[in-house]
N, C-alpha and C positions, 0 to 999 in steps of 0.2 A: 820394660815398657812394651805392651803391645798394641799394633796396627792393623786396621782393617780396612778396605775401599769398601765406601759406600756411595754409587754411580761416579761424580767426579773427584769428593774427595776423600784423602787416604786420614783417617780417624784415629787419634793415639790416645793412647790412655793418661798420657801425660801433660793432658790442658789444665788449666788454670782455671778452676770456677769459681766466679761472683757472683751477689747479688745488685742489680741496679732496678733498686725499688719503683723508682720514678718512671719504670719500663712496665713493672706491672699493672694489668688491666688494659692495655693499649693494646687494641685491636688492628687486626690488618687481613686484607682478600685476599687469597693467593688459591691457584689450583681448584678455582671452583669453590671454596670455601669459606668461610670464616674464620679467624684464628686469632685467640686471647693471649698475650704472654704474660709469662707468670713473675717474670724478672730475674730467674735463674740465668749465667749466661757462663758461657764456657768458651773458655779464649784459647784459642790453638799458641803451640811453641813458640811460634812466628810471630804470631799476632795477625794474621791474614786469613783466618776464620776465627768465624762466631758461630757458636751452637747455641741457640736459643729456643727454651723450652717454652712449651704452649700445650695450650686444649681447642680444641675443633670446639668451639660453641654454636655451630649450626646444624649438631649430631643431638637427638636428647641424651647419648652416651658418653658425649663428653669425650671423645679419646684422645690420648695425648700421644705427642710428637714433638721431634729437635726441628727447629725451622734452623737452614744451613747458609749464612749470609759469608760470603769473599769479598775480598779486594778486588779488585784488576790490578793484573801483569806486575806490574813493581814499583807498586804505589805505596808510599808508604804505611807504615803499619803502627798500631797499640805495642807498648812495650810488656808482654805478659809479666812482666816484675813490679808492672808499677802502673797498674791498673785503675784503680779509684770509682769513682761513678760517674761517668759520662758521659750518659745517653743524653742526647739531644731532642730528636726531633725521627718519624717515619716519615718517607718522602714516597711518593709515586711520580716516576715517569714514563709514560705511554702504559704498557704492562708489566715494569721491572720495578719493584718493591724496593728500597734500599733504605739502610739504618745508619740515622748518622751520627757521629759521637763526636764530639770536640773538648779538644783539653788544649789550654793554653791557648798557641797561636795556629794552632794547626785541628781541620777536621778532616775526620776519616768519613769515606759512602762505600758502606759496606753491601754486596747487590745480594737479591734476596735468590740462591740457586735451585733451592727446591727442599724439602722435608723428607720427615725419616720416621712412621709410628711408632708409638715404642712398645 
């Protein structure tokens, strides 16, 4: 497996990729821009990051990029074994972007930390 930091977090090659359809198309502002996700989403070891792919649709280039959603501190987390699909809902509050998923009796607000072009 290998690891790299990218600003706060440390990246493995060993996450978990789904697709949660009902994510694609769903737009959200961040960094001055616009941003599409495509529903790809990649689930860290832990389950306390999301890499969620997207394209800049307010470029006519279109460029794509991972949008980098966390937990806080030690809040609980998605089980990367037993994933499923369930996106919920984008929420904004004040200027922090968060992505919320619910399964069963419990939802996750995943906060939006910043992007990565690729």
């Amino acid at each position: 497996m290998t690891e790299k930091t990218i600003g706060i977090f440390l990246v493995s090659s060993g996450m978990d990729e789904t697709q949660w359809p009902e994510l694609s198309g769903t737009e959200l502002q961040y960094g001055d821009h616009t941003w599409e996700l495509t529903g790809t989403v990649d689930v860290g070891n832990t389950g306390t990051m999301l890499a969620v792919e997207a394209k800049q649709v307010d470029d006519v280039r279109q460029p794509k990029a991972v949008l980098r959603f966390a937990l806080d501190g030690d809040a609980p987390s998605l089980n990367p074994g037993n994933l499923g699909s369930h996106f919920d809902s984008l929420e904004q509050a004040g200027g922090t972007q968060y992505l919320v998923v619910k399964k069963a009796a419990r939802t996750y607000r995943y906060e939006l930390h910043g992007f990565e072009y690729e």
